[in-house]
C-alpha positions as CSV (number, residue, x, y, z in Angstrom):
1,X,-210.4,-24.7,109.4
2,X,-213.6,-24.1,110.8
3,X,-215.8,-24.6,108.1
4,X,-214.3,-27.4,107.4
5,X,-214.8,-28.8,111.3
6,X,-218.3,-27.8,110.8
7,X,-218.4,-29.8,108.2
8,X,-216.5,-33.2,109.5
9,X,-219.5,-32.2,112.7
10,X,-222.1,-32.7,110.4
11,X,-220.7,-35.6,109.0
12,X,-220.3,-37.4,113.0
13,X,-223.8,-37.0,113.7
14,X,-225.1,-38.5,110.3
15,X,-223.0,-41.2,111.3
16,X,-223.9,-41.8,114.8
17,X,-227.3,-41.5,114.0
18,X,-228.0,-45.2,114.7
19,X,-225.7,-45.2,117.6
20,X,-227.9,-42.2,119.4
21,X,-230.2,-43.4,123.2
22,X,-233.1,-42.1,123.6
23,X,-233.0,-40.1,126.6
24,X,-235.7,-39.6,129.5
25,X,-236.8,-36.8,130.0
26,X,-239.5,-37.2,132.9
27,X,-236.9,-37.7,135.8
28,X,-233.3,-36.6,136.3
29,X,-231.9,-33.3,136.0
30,X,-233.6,-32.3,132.3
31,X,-237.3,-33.2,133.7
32,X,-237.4,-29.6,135.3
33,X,-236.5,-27.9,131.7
34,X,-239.4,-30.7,129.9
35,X,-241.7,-29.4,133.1
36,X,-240.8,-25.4,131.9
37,X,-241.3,-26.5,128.5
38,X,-244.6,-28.7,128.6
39,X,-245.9,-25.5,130.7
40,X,-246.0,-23.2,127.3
41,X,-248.7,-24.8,125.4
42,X,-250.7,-25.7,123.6
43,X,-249.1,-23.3,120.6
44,X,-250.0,-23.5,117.2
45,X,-246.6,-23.4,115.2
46,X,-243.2,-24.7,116.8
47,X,-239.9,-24.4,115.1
48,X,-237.3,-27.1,116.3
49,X,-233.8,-26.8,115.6
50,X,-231.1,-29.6,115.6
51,X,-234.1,-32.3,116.6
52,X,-231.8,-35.2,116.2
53,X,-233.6,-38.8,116.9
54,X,-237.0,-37.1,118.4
55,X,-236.1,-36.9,122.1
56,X,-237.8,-33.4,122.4
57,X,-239.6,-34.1,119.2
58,X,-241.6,-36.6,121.2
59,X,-242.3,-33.4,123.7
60,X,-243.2,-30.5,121.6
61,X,-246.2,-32.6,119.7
62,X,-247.8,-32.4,122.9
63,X,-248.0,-29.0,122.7
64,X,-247.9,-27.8,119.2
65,X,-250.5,-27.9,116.5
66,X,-247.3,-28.3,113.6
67,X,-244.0,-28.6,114.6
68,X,-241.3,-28.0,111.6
69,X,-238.2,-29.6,112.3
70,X,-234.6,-28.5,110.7
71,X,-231.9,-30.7,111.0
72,X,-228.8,-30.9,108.7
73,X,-228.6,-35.0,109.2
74,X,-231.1,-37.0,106.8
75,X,-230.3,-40.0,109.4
76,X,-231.4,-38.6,111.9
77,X,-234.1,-37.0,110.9
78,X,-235.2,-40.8,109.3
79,X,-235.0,-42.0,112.6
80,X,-236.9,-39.0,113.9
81,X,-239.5,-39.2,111.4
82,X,-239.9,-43.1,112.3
83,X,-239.8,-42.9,116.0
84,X,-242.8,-40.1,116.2
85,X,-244.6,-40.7,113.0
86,X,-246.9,-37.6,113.2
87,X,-248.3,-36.2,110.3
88,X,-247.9,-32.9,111.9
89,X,-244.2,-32.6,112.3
90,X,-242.4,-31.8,109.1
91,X,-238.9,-32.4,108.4
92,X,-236.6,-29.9,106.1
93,X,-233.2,-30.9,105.6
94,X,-230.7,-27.9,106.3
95,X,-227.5,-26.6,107.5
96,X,-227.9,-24.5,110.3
97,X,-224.8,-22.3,110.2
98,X,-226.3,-21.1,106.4
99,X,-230.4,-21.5,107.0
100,X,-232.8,-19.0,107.7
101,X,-236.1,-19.0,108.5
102,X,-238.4,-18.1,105.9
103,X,-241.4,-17.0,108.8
104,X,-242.3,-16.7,112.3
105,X,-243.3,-19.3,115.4
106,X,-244.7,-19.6,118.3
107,X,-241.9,-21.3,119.6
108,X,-238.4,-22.0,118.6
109,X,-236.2,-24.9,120.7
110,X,-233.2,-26.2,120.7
111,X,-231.6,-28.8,122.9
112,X,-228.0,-29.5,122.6
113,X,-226.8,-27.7,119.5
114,X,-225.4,-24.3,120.9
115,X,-222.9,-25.4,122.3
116,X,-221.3,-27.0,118.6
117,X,-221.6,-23.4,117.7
118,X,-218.5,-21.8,117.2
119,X,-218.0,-18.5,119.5
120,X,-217.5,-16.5,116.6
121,X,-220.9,-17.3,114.8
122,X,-223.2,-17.4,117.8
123,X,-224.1,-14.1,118.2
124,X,-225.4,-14.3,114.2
125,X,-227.0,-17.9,114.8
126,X,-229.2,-16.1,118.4
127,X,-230.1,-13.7,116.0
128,X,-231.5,-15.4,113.2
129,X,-233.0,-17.8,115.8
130,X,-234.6,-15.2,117.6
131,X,-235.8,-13.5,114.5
132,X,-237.6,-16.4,113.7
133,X,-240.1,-16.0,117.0
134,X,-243.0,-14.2,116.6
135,X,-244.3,-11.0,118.7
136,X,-244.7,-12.6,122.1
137,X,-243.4,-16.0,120.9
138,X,-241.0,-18.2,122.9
139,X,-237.5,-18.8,122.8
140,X,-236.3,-21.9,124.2
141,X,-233.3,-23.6,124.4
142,X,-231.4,-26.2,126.8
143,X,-227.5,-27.3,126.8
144,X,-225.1,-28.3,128.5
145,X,-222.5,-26.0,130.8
146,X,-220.5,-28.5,132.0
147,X,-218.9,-31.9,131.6
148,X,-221.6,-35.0,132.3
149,X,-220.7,-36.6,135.4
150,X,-219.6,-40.2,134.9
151,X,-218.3,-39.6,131.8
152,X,-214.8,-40.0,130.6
153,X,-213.6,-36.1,129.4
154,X,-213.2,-36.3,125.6
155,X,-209.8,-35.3,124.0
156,X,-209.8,-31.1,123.6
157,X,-208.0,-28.6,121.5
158,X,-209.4,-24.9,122.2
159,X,-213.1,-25.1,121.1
160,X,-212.7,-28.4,119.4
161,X,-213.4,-31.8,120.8
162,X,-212.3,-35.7,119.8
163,X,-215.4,-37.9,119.4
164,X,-215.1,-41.8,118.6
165,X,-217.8,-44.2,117.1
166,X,-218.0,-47.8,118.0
167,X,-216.6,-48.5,114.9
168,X,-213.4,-46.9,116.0
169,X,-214.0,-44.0,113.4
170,X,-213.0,-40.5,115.3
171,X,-214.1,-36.9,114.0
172,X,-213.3,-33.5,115.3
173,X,-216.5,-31.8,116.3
174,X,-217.2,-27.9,117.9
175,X,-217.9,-28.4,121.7
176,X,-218.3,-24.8,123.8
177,X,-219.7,-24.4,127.4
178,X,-221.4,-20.7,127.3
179,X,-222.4,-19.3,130.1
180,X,-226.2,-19.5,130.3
181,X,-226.3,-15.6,132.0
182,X,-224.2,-14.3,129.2
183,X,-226.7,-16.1,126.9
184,X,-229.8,-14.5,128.4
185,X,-228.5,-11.2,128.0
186,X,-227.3,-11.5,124.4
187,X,-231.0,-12.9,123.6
188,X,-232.4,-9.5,125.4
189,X,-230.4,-7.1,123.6
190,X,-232.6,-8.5,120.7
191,X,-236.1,-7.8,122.2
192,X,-236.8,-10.6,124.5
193,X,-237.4,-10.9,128.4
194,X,-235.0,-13.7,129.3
195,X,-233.8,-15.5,131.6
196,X,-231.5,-18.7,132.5
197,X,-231.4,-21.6,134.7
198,X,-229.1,-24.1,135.8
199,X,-229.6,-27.6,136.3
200,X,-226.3,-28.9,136.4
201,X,-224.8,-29.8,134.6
202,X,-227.6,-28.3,132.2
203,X,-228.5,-25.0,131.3
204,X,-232.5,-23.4,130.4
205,X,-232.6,-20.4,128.6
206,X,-236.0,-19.3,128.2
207,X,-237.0,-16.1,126.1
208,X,-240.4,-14.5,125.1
209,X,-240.5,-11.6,122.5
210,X,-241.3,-8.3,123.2
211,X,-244.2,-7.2,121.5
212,X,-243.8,-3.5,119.5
């Protein structure tokens, strides 16, 4: 059942790839984790995960010499690769749940994909994202831990959410509000000084690696 939601999830967001806003990220509630993030560079190496359409994309070429960008939606990262056309950035094509990193960044972000990570595989997917920062490296990540305001609250079973296309087309798709304290201190049994931040109804998680 689960594999096979992660599957129909991966499936929704190819197909709502052309459907997808950009967002703005210089005022609002998410313009105090772009002001956190902009903060950290310039870095050399950045590791984004879950990119989408390039709405942090657009942020962390500002402050990395490469960014490498790992998405398992070849949509969205077209419309990614389009929308920032930088020769630095380059795009692999993977499924998250399976992929590993084969080396180590500066930084490695993710907006908005933790929380389509089932409960049961999240302690293994913080741990293979934190192996993949370096010695004094950053962690980063922001996501929601609540409902958006304004918005109508989407059909739930348990840890599984009802989204519709304009098409009418609907898909079931993993949707799980962690708590951003619990998240800091599963990131800091691994070897990181963390800590989280709300700013509802968002969440900044923000992690930098012990050194040995």
């Amino acid at each position: 059942m689960e594999r096979d939601v992660i599957r129909e999830q991966i499936t929704y967001y190819s197909a709502r790839a052309p459907e997808y806003h950009n967002v703005i990220l210089s005022s609002g509630p998410l313009a105090v984790a772009r002001r956190h993030l902009l903060a950290l560079g310039p870095l050399r190496d950045v590791l984004e995960l879950a990119p989408g359409t390039g709405n942090w994309t657009e942020e962390l070429v500002r402050i990395g010499e490469t960014v490498t960008v790992v998405d398992a939606s070849p949509e969205m990262m077209e419309i990614n690769r389009q929308r920032i056309a930088d020769a630095r950035v380059e795009y692999r094509q993977a499924d998250l749940f399976q992929w590993t990193a084969d080396r180590q960044y500066d930084l490695v972000f993710s907006a908005f994909f933790l929380s389509h990570v089932p409960p049961d595989l999240v302690d293994a997917f913080l741990v293979r994202t934190c192996s993949a920062v370096r010695p004094e490296g950053h962690l980063f990540i922001v996501d929601q831990c609540d409902d958006l305001p304004n918005y109508p609250v989407p059909a739930r079973e348990g840890i599984y959410e009802q989204r519709a296309l304009l098409d009418g087309r609907t898909f079931s798709i993993v949707k799980v509000y962690y708590h951003p304290a619990v998240l800091a201190e599963r990131v800091r049994t691994v070897g990181f000084q963390a800590t989280a931040e709300r700013i509802h109804p968002f969440f900044c998680l923000r992690g930098t690696r012990i050194a040995p």
